[in-house]
C-alpha positions as CSV (number, residue, x, y, z in Angstrom):
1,X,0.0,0.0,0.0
2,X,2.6,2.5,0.1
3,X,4.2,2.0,-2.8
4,X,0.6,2.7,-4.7
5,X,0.1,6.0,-2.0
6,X,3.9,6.8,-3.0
7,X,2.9,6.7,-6.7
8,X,-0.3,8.7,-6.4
9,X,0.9,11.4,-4.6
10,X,4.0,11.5,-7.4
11,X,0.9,11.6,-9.7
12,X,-0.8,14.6,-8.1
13,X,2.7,16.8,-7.9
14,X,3.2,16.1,-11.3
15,X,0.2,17.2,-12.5
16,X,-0.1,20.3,-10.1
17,X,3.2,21.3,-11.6
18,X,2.7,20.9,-15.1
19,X,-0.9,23.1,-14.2
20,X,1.6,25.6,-12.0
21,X,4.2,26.0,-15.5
22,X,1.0,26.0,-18.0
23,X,1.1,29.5,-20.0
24,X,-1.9,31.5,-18.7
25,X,-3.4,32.9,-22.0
26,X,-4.7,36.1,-21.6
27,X,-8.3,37.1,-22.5
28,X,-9.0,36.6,-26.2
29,X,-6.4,34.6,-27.1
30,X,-7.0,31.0,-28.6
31,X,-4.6,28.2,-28.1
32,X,-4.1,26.9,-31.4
33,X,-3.3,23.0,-33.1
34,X,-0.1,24.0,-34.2
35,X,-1.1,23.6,-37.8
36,X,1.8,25.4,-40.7
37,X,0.9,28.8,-41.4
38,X,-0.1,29.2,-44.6
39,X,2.3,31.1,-47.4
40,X,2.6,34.2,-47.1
41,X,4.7,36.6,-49.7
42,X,3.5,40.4,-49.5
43,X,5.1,43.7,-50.5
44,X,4.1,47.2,-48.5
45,X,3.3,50.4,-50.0
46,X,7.0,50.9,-50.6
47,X,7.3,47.0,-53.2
48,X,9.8,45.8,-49.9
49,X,8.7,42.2,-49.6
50,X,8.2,40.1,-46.9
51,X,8.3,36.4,-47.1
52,X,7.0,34.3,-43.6
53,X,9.0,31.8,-44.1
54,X,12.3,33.9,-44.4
55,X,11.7,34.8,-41.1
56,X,11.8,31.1,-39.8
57,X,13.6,30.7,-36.0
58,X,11.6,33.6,-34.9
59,X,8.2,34.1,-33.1
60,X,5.6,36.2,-36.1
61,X,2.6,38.3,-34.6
62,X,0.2,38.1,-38.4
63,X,-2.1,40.6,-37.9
64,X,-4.9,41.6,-40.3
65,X,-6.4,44.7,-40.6
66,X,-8.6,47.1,-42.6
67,X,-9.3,50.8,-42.0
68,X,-12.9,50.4,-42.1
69,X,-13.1,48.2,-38.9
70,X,-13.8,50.2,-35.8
71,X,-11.6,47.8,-33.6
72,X,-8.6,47.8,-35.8
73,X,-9.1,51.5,-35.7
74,X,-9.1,51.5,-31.6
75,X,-6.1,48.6,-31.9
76,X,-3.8,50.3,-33.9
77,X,-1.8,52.3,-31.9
78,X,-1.5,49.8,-29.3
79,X,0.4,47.6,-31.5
80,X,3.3,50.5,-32.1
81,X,3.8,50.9,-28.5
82,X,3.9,46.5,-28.4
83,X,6.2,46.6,-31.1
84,X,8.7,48.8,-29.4
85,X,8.3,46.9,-26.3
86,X,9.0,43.6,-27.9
87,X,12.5,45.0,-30.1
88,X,14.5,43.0,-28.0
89,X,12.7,39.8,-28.2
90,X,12.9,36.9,-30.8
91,X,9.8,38.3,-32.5
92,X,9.0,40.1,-35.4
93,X,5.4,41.8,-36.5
94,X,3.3,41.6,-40.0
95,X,0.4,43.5,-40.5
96,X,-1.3,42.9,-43.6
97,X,-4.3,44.9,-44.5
98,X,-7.1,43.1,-46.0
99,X,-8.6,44.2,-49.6
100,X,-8.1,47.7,-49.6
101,X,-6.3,50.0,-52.5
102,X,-3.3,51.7,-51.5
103,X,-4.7,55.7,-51.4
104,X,-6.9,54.1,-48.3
105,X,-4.4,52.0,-46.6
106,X,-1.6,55.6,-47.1
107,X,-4.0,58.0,-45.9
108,X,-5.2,55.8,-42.8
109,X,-1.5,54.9,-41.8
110,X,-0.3,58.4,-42.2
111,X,-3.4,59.6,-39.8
112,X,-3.3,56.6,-37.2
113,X,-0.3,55.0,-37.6
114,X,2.8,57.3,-38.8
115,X,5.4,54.8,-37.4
116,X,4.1,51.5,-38.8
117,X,4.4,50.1,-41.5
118,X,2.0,47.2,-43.2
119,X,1.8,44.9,-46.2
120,X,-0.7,45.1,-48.7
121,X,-3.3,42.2,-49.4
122,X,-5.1,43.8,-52.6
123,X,-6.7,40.9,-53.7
124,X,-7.4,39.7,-50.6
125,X,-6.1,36.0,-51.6
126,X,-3.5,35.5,-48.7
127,X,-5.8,36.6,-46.0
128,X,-8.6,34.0,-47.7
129,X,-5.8,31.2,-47.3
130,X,-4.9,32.2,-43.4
131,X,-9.5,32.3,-42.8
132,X,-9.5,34.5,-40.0
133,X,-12.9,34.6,-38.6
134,X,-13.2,38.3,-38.6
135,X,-11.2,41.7,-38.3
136,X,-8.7,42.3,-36.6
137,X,-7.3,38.8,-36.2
138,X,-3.9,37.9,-35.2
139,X,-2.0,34.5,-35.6
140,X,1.6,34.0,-33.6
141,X,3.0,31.5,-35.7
142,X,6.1,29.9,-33.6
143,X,10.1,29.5,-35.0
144,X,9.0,26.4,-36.9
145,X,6.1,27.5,-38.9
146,X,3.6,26.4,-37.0
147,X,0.3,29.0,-35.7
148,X,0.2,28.2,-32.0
149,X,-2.4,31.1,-31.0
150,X,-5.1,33.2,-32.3
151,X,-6.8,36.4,-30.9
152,X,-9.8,37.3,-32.8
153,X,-11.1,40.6,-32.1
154,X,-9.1,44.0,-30.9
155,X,-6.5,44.0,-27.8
156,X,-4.6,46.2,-26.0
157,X,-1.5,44.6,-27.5
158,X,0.4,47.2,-25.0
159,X,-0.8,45.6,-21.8
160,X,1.2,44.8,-19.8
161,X,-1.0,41.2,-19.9
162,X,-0.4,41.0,-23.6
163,X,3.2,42.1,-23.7
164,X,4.0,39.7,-20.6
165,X,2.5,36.5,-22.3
166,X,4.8,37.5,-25.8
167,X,7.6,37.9,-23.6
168,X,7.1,34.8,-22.4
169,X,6.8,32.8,-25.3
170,X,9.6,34.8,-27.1
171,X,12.0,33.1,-24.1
């Protein structure tokens, strides 16, 4: 008999460790199957291209946007101020706007978001591969390739509950 209490109690600690060292998700964000990210080859306003997969052995935040959507709108500038808290992290940032010329995607930049820049989905074709559910959404697709979490919806990506949780997975 205790040899089997022995090996239950092992059992409990083990699992109340693994819960203790289990990544608390903030609100909003979706633990995901860790399926590949889908391609994903855009050039900004300026024809610099950005290719996901040259940017392998990093953590990416893929966000998509439009200027029409009242919670991208609210979201925006909380994403400059996470991007500058995250520069010394192992983590790099694509936003793609969704279907929207360039005159739009310019003059709503230059008025919301001076310092940021973002990659333009014209035809809409790479946002229909990735299927987010709804605007804003943002995928953090791991070193390998892989999405490992979602966030549908608007955040205050400059939280300190948001910028803690990237930190943490950056590590």
């Amino acid at each position: 008999m205790p040899t089997l209490i022995r090996s239950l109690l092992t059992l409990v600690l083990l699992s109340l460790l693994a819960t203790a060292s289990a990544l608390e998700l903030p609100k909003g964000i979706i633990e995901q199957d860790g399926r590949p990210a889908p391609a994903l080859q855009l050039a900004d306003m300026d024809g610099n291209t950005t290719d996901l997969q040259s940017l392998r052995g990093k953590w990416v935040f893929v966000h998509f946007w439009a200027s029409w959507c009242g919670p991208c709108r609210k979201e925006m500038p909380t994403l400059n101020t996470m991007i500058d808290k995250m520069a010394d992290e192992n983590f790099a940032t694509i936003l793609i706007n969704t279907a929207e010329d360039e005159d739009t995607v310019f003059s709503f930049m230059g008025a919301v978001a001076p310092d940021l820049s973002t990659l333009l989905d014209s035809d809409g074709v790479v946002t229909e591969a990735w299927k987010p559910r709804g605007l804003p959404a943002t995928y953090l697709v791991d070193p390998q390739g892989r999405i490992r979490y979602q966030a549908l919806g608007g955040r205050p990506w400059d939280d300190l509950v948001y910028t803690g949780f990237l930190k943490e997975i950056t590590k």
